[in-house]
N, C-alpha and C positions, 0 to 999 in steps of 0.2 A: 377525518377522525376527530371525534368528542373527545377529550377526557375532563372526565370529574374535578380534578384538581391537580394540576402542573406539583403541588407540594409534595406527593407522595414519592419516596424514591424509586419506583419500579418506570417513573416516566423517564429517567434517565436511561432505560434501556431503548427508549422511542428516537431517543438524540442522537444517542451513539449510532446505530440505523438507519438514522439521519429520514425518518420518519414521520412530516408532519402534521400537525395537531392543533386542535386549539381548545384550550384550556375553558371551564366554563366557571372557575374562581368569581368572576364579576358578577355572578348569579350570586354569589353566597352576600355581596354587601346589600343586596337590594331586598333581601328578602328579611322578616320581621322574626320569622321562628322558621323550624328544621320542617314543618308542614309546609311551609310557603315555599321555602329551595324547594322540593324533590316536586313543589307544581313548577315551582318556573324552569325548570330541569327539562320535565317533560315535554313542558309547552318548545324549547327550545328546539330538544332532539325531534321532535314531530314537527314542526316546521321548515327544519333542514332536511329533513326526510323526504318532504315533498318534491323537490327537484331533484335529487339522486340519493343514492342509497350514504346510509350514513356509519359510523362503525364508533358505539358510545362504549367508552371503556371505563372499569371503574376498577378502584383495589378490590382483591378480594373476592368472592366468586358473586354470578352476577344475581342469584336469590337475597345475600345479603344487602343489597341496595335498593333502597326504597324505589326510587325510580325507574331503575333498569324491572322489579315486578310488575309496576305498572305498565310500561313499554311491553312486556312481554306477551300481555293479552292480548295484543295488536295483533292483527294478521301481517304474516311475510316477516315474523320478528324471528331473531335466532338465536339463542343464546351458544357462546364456547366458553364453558368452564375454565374458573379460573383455580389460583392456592385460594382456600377460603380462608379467610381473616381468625375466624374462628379457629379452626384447625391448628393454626400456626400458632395462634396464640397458648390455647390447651398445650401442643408440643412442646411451647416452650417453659411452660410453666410444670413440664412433664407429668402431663394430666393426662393416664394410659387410660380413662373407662366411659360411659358414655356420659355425658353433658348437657349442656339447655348452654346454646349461643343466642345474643341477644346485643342488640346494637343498643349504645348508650342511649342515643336520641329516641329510643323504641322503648325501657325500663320500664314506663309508667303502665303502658296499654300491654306489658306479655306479662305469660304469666312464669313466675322464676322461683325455680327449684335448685339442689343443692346436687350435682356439682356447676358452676355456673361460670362461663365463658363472656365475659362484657368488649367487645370492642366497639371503635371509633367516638375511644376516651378523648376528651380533649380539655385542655386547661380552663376552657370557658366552660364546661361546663361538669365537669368534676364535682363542684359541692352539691347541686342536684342529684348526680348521681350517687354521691356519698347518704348524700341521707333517705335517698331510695332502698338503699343496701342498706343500711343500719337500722330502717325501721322492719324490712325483713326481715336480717339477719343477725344484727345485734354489729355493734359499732365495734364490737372486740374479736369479731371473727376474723381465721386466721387469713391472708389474702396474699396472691402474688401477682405483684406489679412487674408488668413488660413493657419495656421503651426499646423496640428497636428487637439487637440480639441480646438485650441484658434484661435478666429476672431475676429480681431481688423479694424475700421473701419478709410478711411485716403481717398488721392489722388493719382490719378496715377503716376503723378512725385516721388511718395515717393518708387516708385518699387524699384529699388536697395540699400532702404537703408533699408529692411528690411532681415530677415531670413530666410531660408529656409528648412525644415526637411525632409525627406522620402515622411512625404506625405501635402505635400504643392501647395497653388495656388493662382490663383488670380479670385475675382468674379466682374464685372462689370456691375452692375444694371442699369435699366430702367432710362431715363434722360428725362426729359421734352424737348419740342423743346427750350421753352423760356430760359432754361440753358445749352443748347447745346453750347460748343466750334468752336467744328465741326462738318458739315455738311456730310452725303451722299448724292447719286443720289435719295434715297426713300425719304428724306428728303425734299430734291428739291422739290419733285412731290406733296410731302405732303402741302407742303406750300402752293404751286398754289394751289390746291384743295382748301384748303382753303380760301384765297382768292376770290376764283368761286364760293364756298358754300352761301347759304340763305343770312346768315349773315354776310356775307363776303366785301371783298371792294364794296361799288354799281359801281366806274369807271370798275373795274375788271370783273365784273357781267354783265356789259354792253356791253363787247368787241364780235366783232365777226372775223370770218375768214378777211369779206373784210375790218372793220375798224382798223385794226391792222396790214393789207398785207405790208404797206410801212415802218413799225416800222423796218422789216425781214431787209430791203435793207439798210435801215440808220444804223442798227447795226451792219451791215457785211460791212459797206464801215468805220465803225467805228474799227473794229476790221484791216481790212487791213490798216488804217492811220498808227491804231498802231503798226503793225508790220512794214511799212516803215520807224518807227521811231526809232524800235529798242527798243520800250519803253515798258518792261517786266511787268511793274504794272499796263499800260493801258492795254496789253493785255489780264492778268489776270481778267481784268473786263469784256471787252470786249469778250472775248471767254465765259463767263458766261451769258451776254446779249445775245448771239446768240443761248446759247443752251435756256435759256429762250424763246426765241420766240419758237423755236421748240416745245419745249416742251406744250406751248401755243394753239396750234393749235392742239397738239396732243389733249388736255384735251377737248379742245371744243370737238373736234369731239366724243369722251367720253364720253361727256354729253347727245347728241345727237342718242345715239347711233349709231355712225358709230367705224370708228379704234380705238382701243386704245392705251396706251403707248406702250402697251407692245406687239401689233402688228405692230408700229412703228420699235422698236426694232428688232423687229424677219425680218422684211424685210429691214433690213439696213444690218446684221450680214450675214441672208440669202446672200445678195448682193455682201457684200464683199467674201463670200464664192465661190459660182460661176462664181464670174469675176477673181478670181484669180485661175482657174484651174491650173497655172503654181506652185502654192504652195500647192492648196488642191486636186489637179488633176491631171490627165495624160501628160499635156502640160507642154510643152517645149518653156522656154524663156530664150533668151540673151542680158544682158542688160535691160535697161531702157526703151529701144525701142521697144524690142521682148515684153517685159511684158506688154507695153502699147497697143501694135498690139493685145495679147492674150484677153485684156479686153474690148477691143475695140468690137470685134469679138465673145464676149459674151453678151456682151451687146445688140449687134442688134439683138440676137437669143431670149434673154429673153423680147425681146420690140417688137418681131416679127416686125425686121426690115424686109421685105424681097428683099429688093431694097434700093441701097443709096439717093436715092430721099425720103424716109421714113428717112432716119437720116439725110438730111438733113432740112428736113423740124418739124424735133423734135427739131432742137434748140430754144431754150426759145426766145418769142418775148420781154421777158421785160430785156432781157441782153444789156446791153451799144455798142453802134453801132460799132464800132472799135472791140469790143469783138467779138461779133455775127458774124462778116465780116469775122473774122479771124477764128473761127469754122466753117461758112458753106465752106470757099474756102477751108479749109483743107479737111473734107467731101468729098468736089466734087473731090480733088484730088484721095484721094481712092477710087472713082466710076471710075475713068478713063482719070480725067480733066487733063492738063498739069500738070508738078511739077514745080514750080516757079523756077524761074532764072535770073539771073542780065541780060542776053542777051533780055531776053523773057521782063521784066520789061522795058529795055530800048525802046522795038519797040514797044509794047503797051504805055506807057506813052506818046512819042512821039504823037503816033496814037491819044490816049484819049485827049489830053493837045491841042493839035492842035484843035478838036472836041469842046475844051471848048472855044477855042479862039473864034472862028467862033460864037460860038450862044452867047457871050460875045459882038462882033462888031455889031451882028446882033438887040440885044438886047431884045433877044428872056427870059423873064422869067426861064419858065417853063423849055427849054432848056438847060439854064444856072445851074441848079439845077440837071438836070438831066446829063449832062457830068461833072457836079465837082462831084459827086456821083462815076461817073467810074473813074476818077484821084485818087480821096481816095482808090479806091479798088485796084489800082495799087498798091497805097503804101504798103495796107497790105499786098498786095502779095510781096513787096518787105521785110518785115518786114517778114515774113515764109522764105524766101531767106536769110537772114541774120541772122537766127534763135532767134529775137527777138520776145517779144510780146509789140504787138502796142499800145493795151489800157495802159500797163504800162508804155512803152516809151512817150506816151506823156501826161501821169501824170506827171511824172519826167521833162520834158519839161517845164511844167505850171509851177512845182513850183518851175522852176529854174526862171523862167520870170517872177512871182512876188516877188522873194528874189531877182533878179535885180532891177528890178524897184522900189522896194523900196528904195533898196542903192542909185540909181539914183535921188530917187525925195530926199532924204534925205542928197543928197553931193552939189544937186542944192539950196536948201532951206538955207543950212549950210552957203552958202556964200550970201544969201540976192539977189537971181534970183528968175525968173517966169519961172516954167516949160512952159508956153506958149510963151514966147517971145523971148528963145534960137535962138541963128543962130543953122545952121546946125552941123558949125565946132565944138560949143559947143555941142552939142547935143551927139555927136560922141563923143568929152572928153568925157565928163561925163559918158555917157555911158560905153568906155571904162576902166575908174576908179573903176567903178559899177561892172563889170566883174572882174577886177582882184582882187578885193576886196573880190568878193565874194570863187575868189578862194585859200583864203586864210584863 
């Protein structure tokens, strides 16, 4: 007979029996982390196996032990149920509803919801596990500690200052949304729900797919400011506002019965699954480039593109014109069209620019609109040619030419002028002042 660890008190019931055993403790100093015991575990119990039958016992029943699951997929293995660790623990902490049990050394890799049973706490490693729980659950959630037959009730911050026995744990009960710290993604969904429900917000209640479509575009051009700015706390909100809308739209639909979240979900994961055959698949990519070619290339199989005229004609009409210009000419290029080039750009510009002159003197409207359209489309192409993107180049552009001009009208005003009645040569000062000011 194995046992796990002589320290537990239930081996005292092996002595009194007068039942022997040997302890496999001496495994726990040779090993580096909690993955390396339950190998040298296994490797032990399956090598004593081999000459007679062996009988490994562990606290606890035998699914919650890393080892004894592994053993178990053997053939001629048997498991006899034991009190589960978990069980006893909830009991003690008089936790009557259903649960999520989860072994300390297991925290990282499971996934952990609220009400939530932790054992085989131990002193060594308790502050890991503290600040696993805290980042989940908020370090002030309410918690009850078990050492033995004593449950004392406290917070989760107070994890490392307490004790820890053979058979010890931590239990973390049911929280109201209104006392929650922190949030999950259920949490998320839970809220909007409500909000949509009967009694819910009536603005919320009100919203539909098309009265809420431009909320989508103002909070993803709010989320990209924030990241132009570098501004880590607008982000954070921002990146929430966006899954918000998402999430939005999933719920109508929901309500309605059509998708739901959680067919949302399954076709986004789906998606990244099969566009990425170079990770989850047979395909071969190198670089940034090959793996973009690879998704590229799944993409049109799973939109049954069957012609590049179908991807091109799939780019979204409500993307920003500079955008779109620079997605369909890339497009056309992988159907076959020229690859841009500074040569190619210079004798079409020429070409275009000349074209615009002409219906400019002519004073042709319609014409004038229509060749400054192919002069823009030069640029983009020259902007694929210099491996920039256009729409953000001349974001960048604007708001360097209102942080000018404003220094401009503000070094003019400073000294008691009229932005309207500069001579030229001022104009050019100033201007120039404006510029290096700003480069500063």
């Amino acid at each position: 007979m194995l046992v796990r660890t002589a320290s537990h008190p239930a081996v005292k019931t092996l002595e009194g029996a007068r039942i022997a055993y040997t302890p496999l403790d001496f495994l726990y100093g040779r090993s580096r982390n909690y993955d390396t015991l339950v190998k040298k575990i296994v490797r032990e119990v399956k090598a004593r196996a081999k000459s007679k039958d062996v009988c490994y016992c562990v606290d606890g029943a035998p699914e919650e032990d890393a080892a004894a699951r592994i053993l178990l997929k053997g053939k001629g293995v048997v498991a006899i149920g034991g009190i589960s660790k978990g069980a006893y623990l909830a009991s003690a902490a008089q936790l009557f509803e259903g649960y999520t049990a989860v072994s300390a050394f297991e925290l990282q890799e499971s996934a952990l919801a609220l009400p939530l049973v932790v054992y085989d706490v131990t002193e060594d490693i308790v502050s890991e596990v503290k600040l696993l729980l805290a980042e989940k659950f908020g370090d002030e959630s309410p918690a009850v500690y078990v050492n033995g037959e004593k449950a004392e009730r406290g917070l989760l911050y107070e994890a490392d200052r307490r004790k820890y026995g053979a058979v010890a744990g931590i239990v973390l009960p049911t929280v109201s949304l209104l006392e929650k710290k922190r949030f999950t993604f259920e949490d998320f969904v839970a809220i909007l729900k409500r909000l949509r429900a009967p009694d819910g917000c009536p603005w919320d209640r009100a919203q539909t797919h098309e009265s809420i479509r431009i909320n989508c575009i103002e909070e993803a051009y709010e989320l990209v400011d924030a990241i132009d700015r570098n501004d880590e706390e607008r982000m954070l909100e921002e990146t929430g506002d966006v899954l918000m809308q998402a999430l939005f739209h999933a719920l109508i639909e929901e309500e309605k019965g059509g998708f739901s979240v959680t067919d949302m979900l399954t076709a986004v994961s789906e998606k990244l699954i099969t566009r990425h055959t170079h990770v989850f698949g047979q395909d071969q990519a190198q670089g940034a480039d090959g793996a973009l070619s690879v998704w590229d290339k799944n993409k049109m199989k799973e939109k049954h593109q069957e012609t590049f005229a179908d991807a091109i004609n799939d780019v979204p009409e409500g993307f920003p014109a500079l955008l779109r210009a620079q997605k369909i000419a890339k497009r056309a290029e992988k159907g076959g069209w020229d690859k841009p080039s500074i040569e190619l750009f210079e004798r079409k510009f020429r070409e275009e620019y000349g074209e615009l002159l002409k219906a400019y003197q002519a004073g042709d409207g319609a014409q004038i609109a229509e060749e400054l359209g192919d002069v823009l489309m030069c640029v983009v192409e020259l902007g694929r040619t210099v491996g920039a993107e256009c729409e953000q180049a001349l974001l960048d552009t604007v708001k360097k030419v209102q942080a000018r001009y404003t220094a401009y009208e503000a070094l003019v005003l400073a000294e008691g002028k009229n932005v309207h009645t500069l001579t030229q040569a001022e104009k050019d000062e100033y201007y120039q002042r404006a510029k290096n000011a700003s480069r500063n």
